[in-house]
C-alpha positions as CSV (number, residue, x, y, z in Angstrom):
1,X,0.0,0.0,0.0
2,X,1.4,3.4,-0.8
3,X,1.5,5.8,1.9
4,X,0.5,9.4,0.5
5,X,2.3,12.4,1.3
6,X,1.1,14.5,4.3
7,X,0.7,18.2,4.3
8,X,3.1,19.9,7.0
9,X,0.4,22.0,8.1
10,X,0.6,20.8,11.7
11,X,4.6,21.3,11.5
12,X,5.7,24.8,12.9
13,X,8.9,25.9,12.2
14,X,10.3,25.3,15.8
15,X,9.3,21.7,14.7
16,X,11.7,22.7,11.5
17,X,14.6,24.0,12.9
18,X,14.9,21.2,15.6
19,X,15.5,18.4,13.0
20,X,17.6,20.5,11.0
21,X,19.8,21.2,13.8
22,X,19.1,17.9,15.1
23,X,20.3,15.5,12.4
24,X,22.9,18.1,11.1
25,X,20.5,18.7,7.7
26,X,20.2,21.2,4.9
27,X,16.8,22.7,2.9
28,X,17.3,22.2,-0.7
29,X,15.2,25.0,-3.0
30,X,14.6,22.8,-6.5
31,X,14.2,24.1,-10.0
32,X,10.5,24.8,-9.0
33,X,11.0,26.7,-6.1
34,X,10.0,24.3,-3.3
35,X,12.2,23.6,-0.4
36,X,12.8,20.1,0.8
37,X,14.5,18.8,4.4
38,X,17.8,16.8,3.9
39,X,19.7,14.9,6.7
40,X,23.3,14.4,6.8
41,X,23.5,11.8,4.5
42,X,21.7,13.4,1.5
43,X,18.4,11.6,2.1
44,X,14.8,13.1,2.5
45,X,14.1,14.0,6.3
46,X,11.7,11.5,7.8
47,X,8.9,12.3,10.1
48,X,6.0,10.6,11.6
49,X,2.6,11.4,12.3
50,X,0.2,10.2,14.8
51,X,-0.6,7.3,13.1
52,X,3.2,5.9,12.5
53,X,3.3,6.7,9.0
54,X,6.7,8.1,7.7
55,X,6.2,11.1,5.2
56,X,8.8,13.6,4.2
57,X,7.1,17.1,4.3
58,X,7.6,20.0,1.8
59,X,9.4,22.9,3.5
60,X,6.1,25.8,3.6
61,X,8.1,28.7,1.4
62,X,6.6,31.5,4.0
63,X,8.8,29.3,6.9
64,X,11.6,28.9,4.4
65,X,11.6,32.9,4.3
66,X,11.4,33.6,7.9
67,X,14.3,31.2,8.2
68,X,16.3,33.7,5.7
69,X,14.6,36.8,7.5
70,X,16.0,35.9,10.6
71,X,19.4,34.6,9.5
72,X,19.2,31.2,10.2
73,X,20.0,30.0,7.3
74,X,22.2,30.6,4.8
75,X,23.1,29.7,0.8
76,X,25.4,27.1,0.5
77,X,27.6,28.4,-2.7
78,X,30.5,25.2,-2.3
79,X,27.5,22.8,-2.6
80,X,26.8,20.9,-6.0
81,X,25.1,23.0,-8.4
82,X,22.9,19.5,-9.2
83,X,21.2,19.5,-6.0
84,X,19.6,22.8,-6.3
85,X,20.1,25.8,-4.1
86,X,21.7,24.6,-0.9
87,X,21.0,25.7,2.4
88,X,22.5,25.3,5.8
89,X,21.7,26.4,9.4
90,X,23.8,29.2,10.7
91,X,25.2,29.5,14.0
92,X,22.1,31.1,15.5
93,X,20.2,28.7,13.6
94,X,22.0,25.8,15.1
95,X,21.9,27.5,18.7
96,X,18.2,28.6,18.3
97,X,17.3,24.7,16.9
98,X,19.3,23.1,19.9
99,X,18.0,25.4,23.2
């Protein structure tokens, strides 16, 4: 059975910036202007929601934005250009995903 995607509505963007911070991840912005979580490893961040399903949620653009706003993240210009814009946590947004 295929699991569909769930909408990140219920996610806030404390929620965000934990795993980020968390697993060491990065937001990637694709060709079509949506932003997806990555951890370490490359791979789509995993959650779960009340019912134990695993989804991978789209990044909402207006959270991506505060992110930027408050400089918590920033572009990653040494990452490959295939990926699509990389993004990484600064130090405050490290700091402010780990307190």
């Amino acid at each position: 059975m295929r699991v569909k995607m769930r909408p990140a509505m219920n996610l806030g963007s404390t929620d965000f910036l934990q795993r980020l911070a968390k697993e060491s991840g990065y937001i990637v912005m694709d060709a079509d202007g949506k932003c997806w979580l990555k951890d370490a490893g490359g791979n789509a961040m995993q959650f779960v929601d009340g019912f134990g399903h695993h989804y991978s949620p789209e990044l909402p653009r207006s959270i991506f934005d505060d992110f930027r706003k408050a400089s918590l993240i920033r572009q990653d210009r040494d990452a490959p250009g295939e990926l699509g814009l990389v993004f990484r946590l600064t130090a405050d947004g490290i700091q402010r995903g780990t307190s």
